[in-house]
N, C-alpha and C positions, 0 to 999 in steps of 0.2 A: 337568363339564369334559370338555373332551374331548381326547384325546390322539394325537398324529399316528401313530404307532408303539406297539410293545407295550414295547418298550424303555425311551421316553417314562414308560409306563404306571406302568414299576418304581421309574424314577426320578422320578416328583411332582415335576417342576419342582425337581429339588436337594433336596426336602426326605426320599428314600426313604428312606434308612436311618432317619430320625424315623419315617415313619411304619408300615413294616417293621417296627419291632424294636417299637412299641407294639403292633402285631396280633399278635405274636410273645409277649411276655410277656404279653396279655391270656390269650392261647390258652393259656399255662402253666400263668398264675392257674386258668383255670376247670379246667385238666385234674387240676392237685391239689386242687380245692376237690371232684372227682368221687370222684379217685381214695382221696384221703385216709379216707375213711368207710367205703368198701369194706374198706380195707385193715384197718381201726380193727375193726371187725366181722368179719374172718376172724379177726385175731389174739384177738380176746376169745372167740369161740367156741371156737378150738385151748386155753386159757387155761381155760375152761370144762369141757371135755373132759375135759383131764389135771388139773383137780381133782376132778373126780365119780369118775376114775380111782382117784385117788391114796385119794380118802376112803372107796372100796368093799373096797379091800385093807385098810383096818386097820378 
C-alpha cells in the first residue's frame, strides 16, 4: 500500500484505531508474557531466601 502522507499512514484508510490498538495490545501481550516469568522468579528466590533464613535460626 502506499500512502500519500504520514498521516494517511496512521490512519489506514479509517481503519487506524483497529489497527493501532491491535499492535498495541499484541505488544502488551508479549511484554507480560516477558515480564511475567522474570517477576515469577525474583519473587520465588526472595521466597527462598527468607526460608533458608527463617530455618537456620531455629
Amino acid at each position: 500500500m502506499n500512502f500519500a502522507s504520514l498521516s494517511d499512514f496512521f490512519a489506514m484508510g479509517h481503519h487506524g484505531l483497529y489497527v493501532w490498538s491491535a499492535y498495541g495490545v499484541c505488544l502488551l501481550v508479549l511484554a507480560v508474557n516477558v515480564a511475567a516469568p522474570v517477576l515469577a522468579r525474583r519473587r520465588y528466590l526472595q521466597e527462598e531466601a527468607r526460608r533458608l533464613r527463617r530455618e537456620s535460626k531455629s
